[in-house]
N, C-alpha and C positions, 0 to 999 in steps of 0.2 A: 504493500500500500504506500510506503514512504517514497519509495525508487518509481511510482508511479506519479503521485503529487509532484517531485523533483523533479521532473522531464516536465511536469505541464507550467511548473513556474519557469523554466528555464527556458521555454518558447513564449516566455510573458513580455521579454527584452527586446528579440528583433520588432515584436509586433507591436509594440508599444513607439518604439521608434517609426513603425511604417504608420502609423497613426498619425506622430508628428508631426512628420516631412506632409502628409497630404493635407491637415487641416492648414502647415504653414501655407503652404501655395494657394490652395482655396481662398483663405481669407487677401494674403496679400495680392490678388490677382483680380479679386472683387469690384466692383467701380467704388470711386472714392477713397480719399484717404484721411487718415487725422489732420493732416496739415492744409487741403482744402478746407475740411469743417473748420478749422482755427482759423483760417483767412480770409474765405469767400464774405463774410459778411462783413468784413474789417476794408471801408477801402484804401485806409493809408497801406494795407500791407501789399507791398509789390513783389516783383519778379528776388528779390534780393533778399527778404526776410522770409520766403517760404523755403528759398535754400537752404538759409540758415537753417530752418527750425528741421529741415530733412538730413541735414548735416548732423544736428544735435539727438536727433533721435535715429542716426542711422540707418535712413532710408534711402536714403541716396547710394547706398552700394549694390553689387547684383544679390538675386535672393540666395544662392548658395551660401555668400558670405553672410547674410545676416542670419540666414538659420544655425550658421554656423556658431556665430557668438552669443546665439539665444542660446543652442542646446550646452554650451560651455558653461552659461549661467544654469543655468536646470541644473546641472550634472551640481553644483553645489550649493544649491540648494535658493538659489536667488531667482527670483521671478520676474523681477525688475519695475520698473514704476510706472503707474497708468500712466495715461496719457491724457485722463479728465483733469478738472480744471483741479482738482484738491491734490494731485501728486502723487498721491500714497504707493507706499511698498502692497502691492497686485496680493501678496503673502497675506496680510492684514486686511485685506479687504475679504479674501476668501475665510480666512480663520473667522471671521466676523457670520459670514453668508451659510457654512458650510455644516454647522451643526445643524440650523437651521431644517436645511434642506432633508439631511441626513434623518430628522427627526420627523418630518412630513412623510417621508418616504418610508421608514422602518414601521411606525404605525400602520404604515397604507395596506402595506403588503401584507403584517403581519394580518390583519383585517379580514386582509382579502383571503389566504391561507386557513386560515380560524372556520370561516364561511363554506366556500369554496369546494372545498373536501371531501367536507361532509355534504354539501348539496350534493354534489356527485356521484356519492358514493351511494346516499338513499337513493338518487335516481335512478342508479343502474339496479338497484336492488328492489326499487319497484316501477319498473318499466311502465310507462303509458297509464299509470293510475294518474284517478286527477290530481295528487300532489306532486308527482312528477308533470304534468301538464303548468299546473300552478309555479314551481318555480320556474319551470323554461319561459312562461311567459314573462315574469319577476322581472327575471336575471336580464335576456333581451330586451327588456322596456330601458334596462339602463344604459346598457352596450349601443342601443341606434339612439339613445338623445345624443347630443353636444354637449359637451362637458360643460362649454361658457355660459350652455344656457339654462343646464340643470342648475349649474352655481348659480345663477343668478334669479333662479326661482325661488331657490333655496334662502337665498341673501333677502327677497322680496316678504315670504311668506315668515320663514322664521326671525329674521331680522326688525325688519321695517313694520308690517303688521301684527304679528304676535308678542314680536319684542323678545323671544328667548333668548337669543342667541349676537354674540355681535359679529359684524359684517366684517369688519376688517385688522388687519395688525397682527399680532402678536398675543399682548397685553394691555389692558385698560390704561384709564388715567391716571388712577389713582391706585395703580399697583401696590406702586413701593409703600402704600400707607397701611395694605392689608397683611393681617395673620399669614402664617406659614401655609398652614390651610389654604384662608383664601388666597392665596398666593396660587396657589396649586391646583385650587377649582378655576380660579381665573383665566390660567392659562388651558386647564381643560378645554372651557369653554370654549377659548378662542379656535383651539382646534379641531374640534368636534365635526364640526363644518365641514371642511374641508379633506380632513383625511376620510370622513364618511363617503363623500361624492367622487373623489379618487380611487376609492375600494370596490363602489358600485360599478363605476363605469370599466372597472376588470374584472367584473366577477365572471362575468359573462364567459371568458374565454376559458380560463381556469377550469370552471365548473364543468362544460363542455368537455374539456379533454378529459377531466376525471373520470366521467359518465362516461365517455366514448373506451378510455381504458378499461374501466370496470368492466363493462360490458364481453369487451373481447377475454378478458382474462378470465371472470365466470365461465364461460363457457370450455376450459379449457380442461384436461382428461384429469390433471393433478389437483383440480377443486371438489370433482366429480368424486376420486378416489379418496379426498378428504373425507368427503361426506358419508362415506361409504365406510370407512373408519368408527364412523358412530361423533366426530366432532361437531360440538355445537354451533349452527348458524356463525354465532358471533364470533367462535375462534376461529372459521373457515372465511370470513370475510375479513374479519380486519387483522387476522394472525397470520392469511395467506394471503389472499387475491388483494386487499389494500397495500401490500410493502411492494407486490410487484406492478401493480395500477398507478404506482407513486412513481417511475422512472423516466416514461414519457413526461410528468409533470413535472417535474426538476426540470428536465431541458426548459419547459417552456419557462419556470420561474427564473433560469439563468436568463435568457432570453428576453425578458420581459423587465431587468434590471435598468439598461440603460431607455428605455421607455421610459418607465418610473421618472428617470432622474429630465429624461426632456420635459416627460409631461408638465414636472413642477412651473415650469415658465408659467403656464395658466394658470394654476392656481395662486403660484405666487403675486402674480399682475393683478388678479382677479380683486382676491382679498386681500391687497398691500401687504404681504408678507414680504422682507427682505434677506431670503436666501439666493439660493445660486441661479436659479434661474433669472428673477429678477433682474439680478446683476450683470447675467451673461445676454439677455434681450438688451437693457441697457448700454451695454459696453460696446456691441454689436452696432446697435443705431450711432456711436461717439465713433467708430472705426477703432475703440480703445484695443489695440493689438494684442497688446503684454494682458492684458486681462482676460483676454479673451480664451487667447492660448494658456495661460494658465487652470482657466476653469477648463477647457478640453483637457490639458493633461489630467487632470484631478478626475474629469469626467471619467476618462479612458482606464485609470486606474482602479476606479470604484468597478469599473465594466470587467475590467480584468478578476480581480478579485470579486466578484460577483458569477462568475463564472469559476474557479477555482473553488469557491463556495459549493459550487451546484457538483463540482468533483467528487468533494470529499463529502455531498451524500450521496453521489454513488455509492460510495465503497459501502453509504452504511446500509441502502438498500438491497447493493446488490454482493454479497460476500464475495462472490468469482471474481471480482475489479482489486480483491486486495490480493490477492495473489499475482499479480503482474509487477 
């Protein structure tokens, strides 16, 4: 099992590199740059101060060479400094953004996972009854809306008319004035929202593949002879036919990581939250570079290791992956 994870972090490096080089080109190849958005509306600035400021942010060389002395900073740990109007170390701005996100996102999933599962799993086990009817409709009513505009149904009904719930941010106004407690329902609150309407609009796929797995793996000759065993229902579904129903669904949850972390842009924009997506729609519309590619690395990374994740429960579902 060890010598198997080893070889899959060890092909983490060229690919994480080949990731690099293509978002670098992409983004620098794009129309517009930082130094038109800095000039175009300035009209003292002429032909002589936009060299400058491409001189000083090093754009003015070919891109081989600037990816070059990007990936030298990367390599020790330096991100380098935006390019909006505040300056800051790219570093400081993600450490700010990136719990954030990370905590939008491990909710969502965990949510959706919790849900999911178990829809699946009843469904394949009672096929075409109406509570199988009932949740495939459920599930698909959340999967074909729009996410912006479920939120914003949501924002309308719970928010603005009922009043439960608030619409946007983090935390209230009056945080820092409440109990540990309310500290801690406050922020529930604030999240509730949001990770709930995130969960819904995945449940839909998850659930599907479970069902679709279950299905094929019941009917298979070692369930049959389970049963024939004299083992109870419940050990023959979730002590056999769920651990091997579970593998296709790993792919899909490695798979459905870097989704997660795109989708956040919406949510985040949505309800004012300021995590990474946020930041990375932002930085994108400034042409902020260094920031930009910094939250892709970081991006890439979570992806990587979101998928080494989804590895090492292979090995726990499927014993025959630790012998390699």
């Amino acid at each position: 099992m060890l010598a198997y994870l080893l070889r899959r972090v060890a092909g983490f490096v060229p690919l994480l590199l080949g990731i690099t080089l293509i978002s670098f080109l992409v983004i620098h190849m794009a129309p517009g740059s930082p130094v038109e958005l800095m000039t175009d509306m300035n009209p003292e600035a002429g032909p002589e101060i936009r060299q400058r400021l491409e001189e000083r942010y090093g754009l003015d060389q070919p891109y081989h060479v600037q990816y070059w002395m990007w990936l030298k900073r990367i390599a020790t740990g330096d991100f380098g400094r935006s390019l909006s109007s505040d300056a800051r170390p790219v570093i400081d701005k993600i450490k700010e953004a990136l719990p954030v996100t990370l905590l939008l996102n491990v909710l969502s999933l965990f949510l959706v996972i919790s849900l999911a599962i178990p829809i699946g799993i009843y469904s394949a086990t009672h096929p075409y009854t109406p509570a199988d009817r009932a949740t495939t409709v459920f599930v698909f009513l959340g999967f074909a809306m729009p996410t912006f505009w479920l939120a914003l149904l949501c924002m309308l009904l719970f928010g603005v008319v009922l009043g439960w719930l608030p619409i946007s941010g983090l935390k209230s106004l009056d945080y820092e004035t409440l109990s540990w407690s309310g500290k801690l329902a406050d922020r529930a609150a604030h999240l509730l929202m949001p990770v709930t309407i995130s969960a819904i609009t995945s449940l839909a796929g998850l659930s599907r593949y479970m069902r679709s797995s279950m299905l094929e793996v019941v009917r298979q000759d070692y369930i049959t002879t389970a049963r024939a065993k004299g083992l109870s229902e419940r050990a023959v579904i979730y002590g056999h036919a769920a651990r091997n129903a579970l593998l296709p669904v790993i792919t899909i949850l490695g798979l459905s990581i870097p989704g997660l972390i795109g989708g956040s842009v919406i949510f985040e924009t949505i309800f004012a939250i300021p995590g990474m997506g946020r930041l990375f729609y932002t930085s994108v519309l400034m042409r902020d570079y260094p920031t930009v590619m910094g939250i892709l690395v970081i991006g890439a990374v979570l992806t990587l290791l979101g998928n080494l994740l989804a590895d090492v429960m292979y090995t726990v579902a499927d014993p025959r992956l630790r012998k390699r």
